[in-house]
C-alpha positions as CSV (number, residue, x, y, z in Angstrom):
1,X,3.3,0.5,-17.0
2,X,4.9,3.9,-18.2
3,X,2.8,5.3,-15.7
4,X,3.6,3.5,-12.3
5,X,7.2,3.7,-13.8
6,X,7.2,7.7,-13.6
7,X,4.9,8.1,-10.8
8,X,6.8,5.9,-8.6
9,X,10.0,7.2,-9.3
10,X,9.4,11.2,-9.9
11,X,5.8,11.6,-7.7
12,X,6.3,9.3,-4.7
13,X,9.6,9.4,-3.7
14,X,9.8,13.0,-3.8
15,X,6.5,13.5,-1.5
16,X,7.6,11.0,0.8
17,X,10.8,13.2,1.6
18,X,8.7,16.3,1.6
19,X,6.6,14.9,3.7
20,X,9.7,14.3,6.2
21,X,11.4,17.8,5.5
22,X,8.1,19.9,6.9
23,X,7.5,17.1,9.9
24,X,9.2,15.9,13.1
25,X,8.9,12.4,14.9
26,X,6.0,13.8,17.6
27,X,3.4,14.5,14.4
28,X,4.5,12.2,11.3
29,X,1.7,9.7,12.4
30,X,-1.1,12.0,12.2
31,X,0.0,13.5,9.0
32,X,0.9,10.2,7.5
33,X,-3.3,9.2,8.7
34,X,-4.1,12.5,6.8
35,X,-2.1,11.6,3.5
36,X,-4.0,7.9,3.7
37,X,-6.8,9.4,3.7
38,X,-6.5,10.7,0.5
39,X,-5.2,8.0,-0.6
40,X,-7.8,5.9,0.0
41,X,-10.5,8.8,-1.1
42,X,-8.3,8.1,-4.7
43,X,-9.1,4.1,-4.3
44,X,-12.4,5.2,-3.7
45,X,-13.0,6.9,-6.5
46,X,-11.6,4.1,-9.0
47,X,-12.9,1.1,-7.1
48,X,-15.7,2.2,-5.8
49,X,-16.7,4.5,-8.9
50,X,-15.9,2.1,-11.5
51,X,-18.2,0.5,-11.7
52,X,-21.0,2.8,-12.7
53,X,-18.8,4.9,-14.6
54,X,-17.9,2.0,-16.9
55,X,-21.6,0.3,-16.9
56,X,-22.8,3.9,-18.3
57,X,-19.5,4.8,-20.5
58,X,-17.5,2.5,-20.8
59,X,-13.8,1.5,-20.2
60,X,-12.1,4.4,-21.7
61,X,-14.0,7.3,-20.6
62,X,-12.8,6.1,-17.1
63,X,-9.4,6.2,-18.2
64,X,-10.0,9.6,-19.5
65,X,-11.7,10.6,-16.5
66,X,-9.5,9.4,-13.8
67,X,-6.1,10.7,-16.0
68,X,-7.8,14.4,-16.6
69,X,-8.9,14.3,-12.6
70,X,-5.2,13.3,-11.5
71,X,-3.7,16.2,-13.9
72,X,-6.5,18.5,-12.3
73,X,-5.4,18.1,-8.8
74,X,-2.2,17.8,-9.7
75,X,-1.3,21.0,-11.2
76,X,-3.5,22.7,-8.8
77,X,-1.7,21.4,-5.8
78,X,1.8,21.5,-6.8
79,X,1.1,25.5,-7.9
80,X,0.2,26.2,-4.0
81,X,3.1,24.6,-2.2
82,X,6.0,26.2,-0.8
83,X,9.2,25.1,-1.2
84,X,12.1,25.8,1.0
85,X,15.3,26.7,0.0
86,X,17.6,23.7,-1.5
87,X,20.4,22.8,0.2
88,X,23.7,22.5,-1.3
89,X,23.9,19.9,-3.8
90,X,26.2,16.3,-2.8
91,X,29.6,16.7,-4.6
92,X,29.9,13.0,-5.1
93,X,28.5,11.3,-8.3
94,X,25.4,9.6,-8.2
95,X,26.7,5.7,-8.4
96,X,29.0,6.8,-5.7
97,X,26.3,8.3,-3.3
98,X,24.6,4.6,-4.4
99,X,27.3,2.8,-3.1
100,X,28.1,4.3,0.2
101,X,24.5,3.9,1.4
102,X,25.2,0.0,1.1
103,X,28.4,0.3,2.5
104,X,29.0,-2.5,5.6
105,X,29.6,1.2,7.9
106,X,26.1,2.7,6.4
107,X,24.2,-0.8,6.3
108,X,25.2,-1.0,10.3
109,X,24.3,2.5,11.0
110,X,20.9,1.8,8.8
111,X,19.7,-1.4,10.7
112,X,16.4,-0.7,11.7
113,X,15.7,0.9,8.3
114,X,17.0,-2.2,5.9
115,X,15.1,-4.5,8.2
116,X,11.9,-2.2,8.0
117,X,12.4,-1.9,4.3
118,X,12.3,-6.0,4.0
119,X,8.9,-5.9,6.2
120,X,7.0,-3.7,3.9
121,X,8.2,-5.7,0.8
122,X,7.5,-9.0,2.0
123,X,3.9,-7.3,3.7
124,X,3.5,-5.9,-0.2
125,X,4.2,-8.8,-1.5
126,X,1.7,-11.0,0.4
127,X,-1.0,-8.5,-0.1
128,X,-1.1,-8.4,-4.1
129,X,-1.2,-12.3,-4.0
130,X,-5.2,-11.3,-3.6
131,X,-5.6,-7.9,-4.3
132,X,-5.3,-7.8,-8.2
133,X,-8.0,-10.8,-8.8
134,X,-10.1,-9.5,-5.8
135,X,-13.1,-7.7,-8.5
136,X,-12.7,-11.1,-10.4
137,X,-13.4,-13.0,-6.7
138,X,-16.3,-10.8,-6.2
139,X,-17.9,-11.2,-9.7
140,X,-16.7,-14.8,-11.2
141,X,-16.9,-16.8,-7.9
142,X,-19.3,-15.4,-5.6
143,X,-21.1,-14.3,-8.4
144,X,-21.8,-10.8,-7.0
145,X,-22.7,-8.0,-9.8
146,X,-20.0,-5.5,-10.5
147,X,-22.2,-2.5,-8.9
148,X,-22.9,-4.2,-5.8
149,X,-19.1,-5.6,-5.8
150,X,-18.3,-1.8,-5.9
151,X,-20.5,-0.8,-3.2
152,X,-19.2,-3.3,-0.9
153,X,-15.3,-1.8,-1.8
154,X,-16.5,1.6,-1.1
155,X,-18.3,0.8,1.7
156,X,-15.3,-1.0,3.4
157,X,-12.9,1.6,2.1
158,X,-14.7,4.0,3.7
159,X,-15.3,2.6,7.3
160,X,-11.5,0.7,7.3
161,X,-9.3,3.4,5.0
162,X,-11.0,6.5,5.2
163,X,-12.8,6.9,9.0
164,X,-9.8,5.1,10.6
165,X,-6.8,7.1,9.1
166,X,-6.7,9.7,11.4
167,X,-7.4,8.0,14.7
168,X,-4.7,5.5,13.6
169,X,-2.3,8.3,12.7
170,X,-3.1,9.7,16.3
171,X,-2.0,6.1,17.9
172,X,1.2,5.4,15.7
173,X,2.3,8.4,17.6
174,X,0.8,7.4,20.9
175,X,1.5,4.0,20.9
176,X,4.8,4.2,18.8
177,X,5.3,2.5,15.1
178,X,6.6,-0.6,15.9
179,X,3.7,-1.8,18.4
180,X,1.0,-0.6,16.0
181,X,3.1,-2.6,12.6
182,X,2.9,-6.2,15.0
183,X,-1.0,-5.7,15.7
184,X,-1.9,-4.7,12.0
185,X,0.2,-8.3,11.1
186,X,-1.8,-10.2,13.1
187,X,-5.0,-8.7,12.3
188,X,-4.6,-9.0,8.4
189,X,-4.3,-12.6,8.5
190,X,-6.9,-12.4,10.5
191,X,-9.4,-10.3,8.2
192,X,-8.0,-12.4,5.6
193,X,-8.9,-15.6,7.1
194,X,-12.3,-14.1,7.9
195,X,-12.9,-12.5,4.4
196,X,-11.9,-16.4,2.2
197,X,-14.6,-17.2,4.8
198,X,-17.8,-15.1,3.8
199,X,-20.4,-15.7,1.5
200,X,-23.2,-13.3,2.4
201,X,-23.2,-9.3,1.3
202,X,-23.0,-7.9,5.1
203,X,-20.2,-10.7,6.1
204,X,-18.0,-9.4,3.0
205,X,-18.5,-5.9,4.0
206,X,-17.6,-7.0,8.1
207,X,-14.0,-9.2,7.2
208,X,-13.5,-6.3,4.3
209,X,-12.9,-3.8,7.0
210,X,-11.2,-5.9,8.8
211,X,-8.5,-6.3,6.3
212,X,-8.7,-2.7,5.1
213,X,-8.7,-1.4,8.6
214,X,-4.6,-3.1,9.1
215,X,-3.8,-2.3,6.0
216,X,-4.3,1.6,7.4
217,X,-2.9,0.9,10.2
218,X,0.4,-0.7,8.3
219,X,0.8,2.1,5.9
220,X,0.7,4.5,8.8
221,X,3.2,2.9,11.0
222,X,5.4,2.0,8.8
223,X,5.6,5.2,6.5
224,X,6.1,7.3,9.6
225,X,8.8,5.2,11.2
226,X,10.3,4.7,8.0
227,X,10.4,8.7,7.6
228,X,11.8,8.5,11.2
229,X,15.1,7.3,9.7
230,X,15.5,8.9,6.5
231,X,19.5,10.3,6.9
232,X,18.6,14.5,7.2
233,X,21.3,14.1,4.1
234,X,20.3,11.4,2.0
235,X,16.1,11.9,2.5
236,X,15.3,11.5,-1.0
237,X,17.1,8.9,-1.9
238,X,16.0,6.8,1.4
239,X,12.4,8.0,0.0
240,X,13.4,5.9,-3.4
241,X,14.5,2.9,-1.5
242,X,11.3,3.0,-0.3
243,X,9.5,2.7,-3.1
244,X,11.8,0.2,-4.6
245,X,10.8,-2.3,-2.1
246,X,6.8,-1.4,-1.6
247,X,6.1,-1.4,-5.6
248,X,8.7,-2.8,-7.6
249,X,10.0,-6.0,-5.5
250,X,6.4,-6.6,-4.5
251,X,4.0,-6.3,-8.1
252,X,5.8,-8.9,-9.4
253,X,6.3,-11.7,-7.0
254,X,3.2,-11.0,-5.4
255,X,0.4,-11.2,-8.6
256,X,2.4,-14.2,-10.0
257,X,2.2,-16.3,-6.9
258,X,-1.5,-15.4,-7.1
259,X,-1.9,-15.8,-10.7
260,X,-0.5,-19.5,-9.6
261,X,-2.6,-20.2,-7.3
262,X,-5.7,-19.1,-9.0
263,X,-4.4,-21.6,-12.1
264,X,-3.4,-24.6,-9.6
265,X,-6.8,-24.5,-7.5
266,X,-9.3,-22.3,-9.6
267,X,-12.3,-23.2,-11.6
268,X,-11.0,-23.2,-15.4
269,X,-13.4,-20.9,-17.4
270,X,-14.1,-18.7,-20.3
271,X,-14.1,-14.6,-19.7
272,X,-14.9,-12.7,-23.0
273,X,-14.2,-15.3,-25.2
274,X,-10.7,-16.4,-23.5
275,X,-10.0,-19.2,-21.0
276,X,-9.0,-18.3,-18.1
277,X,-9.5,-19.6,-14.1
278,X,-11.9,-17.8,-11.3
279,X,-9.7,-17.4,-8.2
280,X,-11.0,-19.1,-4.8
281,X,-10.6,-18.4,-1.7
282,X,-7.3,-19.8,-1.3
283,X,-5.4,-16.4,-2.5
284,X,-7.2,-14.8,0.6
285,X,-6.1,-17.6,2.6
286,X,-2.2,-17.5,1.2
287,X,-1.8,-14.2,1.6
288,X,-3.0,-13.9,5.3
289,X,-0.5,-16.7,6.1
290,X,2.1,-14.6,3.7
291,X,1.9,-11.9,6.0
292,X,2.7,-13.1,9.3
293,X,6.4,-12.9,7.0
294,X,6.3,-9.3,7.9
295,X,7.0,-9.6,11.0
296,X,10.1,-11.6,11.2
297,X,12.4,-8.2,10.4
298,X,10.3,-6.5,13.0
299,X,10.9,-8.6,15.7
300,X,14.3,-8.6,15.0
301,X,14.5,-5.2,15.8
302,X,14.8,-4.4,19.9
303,X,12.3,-2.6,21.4
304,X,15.2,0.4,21.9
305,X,16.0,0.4,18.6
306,X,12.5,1.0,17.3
307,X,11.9,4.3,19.5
């Protein structure tokens, strides 16, 4: 917990307003595809590494692993960047700076970005309905061993996270962020639907890229566009509202509307010696219906507004 509490807070909102200082609106896409890369190169490395790591180890010398790689990587890469010159500091206090941004004048000004912000956290939301219990869907339901369960993550991470970031990036920026956001809705549910569907090895790793593939394609669009309006003034804290509605308003409702579902319409069972349920295919099916919720705020925002 400590961990996604400080990471969140310090790590990500801070990159995200890098990110927009040392980019304009013509490349954010394609840098934003570059950044998911690595992020889904890190999900690869857990998900798809964890499973022989912990077969041959055990739990905590992943932990140990993963931790000592992060602070690696991390010290190494934040020696080599450059900083710019700050800029003068806001003379107003900090719960004052708060409470102009939600201001009626700032929340007009700020449309398109309050109605983005409720798109990603309702979109967040509907994907962790699934995504937490997804290695206990794999293992406990369809019965599939946790090294093969791990190859097919890593295989779909690859092809629908890692090979499509860029060209995706290039698109958002082609095709514009709004455009791109509507057609990874509809094609979540769709790889969702697809996915609850599957039974065989091959037809897992098929619907699994096509419900990694949108998420790309979400993350992209929306973290450009939303870097689009970041106030030149207020980046940072923009960056924080961010967060606020991707992780903290969605971990929560998200995983316990699963968890309910997996208790209401799972099979009752005992893991290691405590009962529990095995999730069915229904969190899948939930959460692809969930998501078409996304696009309510988006389509409430005109096509002139959105360029």
């Amino acid at each position: 917990m400590c961990d996604d509490l400080f990471g969140s807070t310090a790590n990500d909102a801070t990159l995200n307003a890098y990110v927009t200082d040392i980019t304009s609106a013509h490349n954010r896409g394609r840098v934003v595809g570059v950044m998911e890369i690595l992020t889904w190169v890190a999900l690869l490395i857990v998900y798809g590494g964890a499973g022989p790591i912990i077969a041959a180890w055990g739990y905590y010398s992943f932990f140990y692993l993963v931790g000592g790689l992060v602070l690696v990587m991390g010290l190494v890469g934040g020696s080599l960047i450059k900083e710019p010159p700050l800029p003068e500091k806001p003379r107003t206090s900090y719960w004052r700076q708060i409470a102009d941004t939600f201001s009626g004048e700032s929340l007009r000004k700020n449309r398109v970005f309050f109605l983005l912000l409720l798109a990603m956290g309702l979109w967040g939301a509907a994907e962790q309905v699934f995504f937490p219990y997804l290695l206990i869907y794999l293992n406990h339901y369809l019965k599939i061993p946790t090294l093969q369960a791990s190859l097919l993550i890593f295989l779909a991470i690859l092809i629908g996270g890692i090979l499509l970031s860029y060209p995706v990036g290039l698109l958002v920026d082609r095709w514009g962020r709004r455009p791109m956001a509507l057609l990874a809705v509809v094609g979540e549910m769709v790889g969702l639907l697809l996915f609850s569907l599957s039974r065989s090895f091959l037809a897992l790793v098929v619907t699994g890229v096509l419900w990694l593939a949108p998420i790309t394609a979400w993350t992209i669009a929306t973290g450009a566009w939303s870097k689009d309006l970041f106030p030149e003034e207020k980046r940072g804290q923009f960056a924080g509202y961010v967060i606020l509605f991707t992780v903290a308003f969605t971990m929560v409702p998200g995983p316990l509307l699963g968890g309910w579902l997996a208790t209401r319409f799972g099979i009752p069972t005992v893991l290691n010696g405590q009962p529990g349920y095995i999730p069915t295919p229904i969190i899948f099916q939930a959460a692809g219906f969930l998501t078409l919720l996304a696009a309510i705020p988006l389509l409430s925002v005109r096509q002139k507004e959105s360029r």
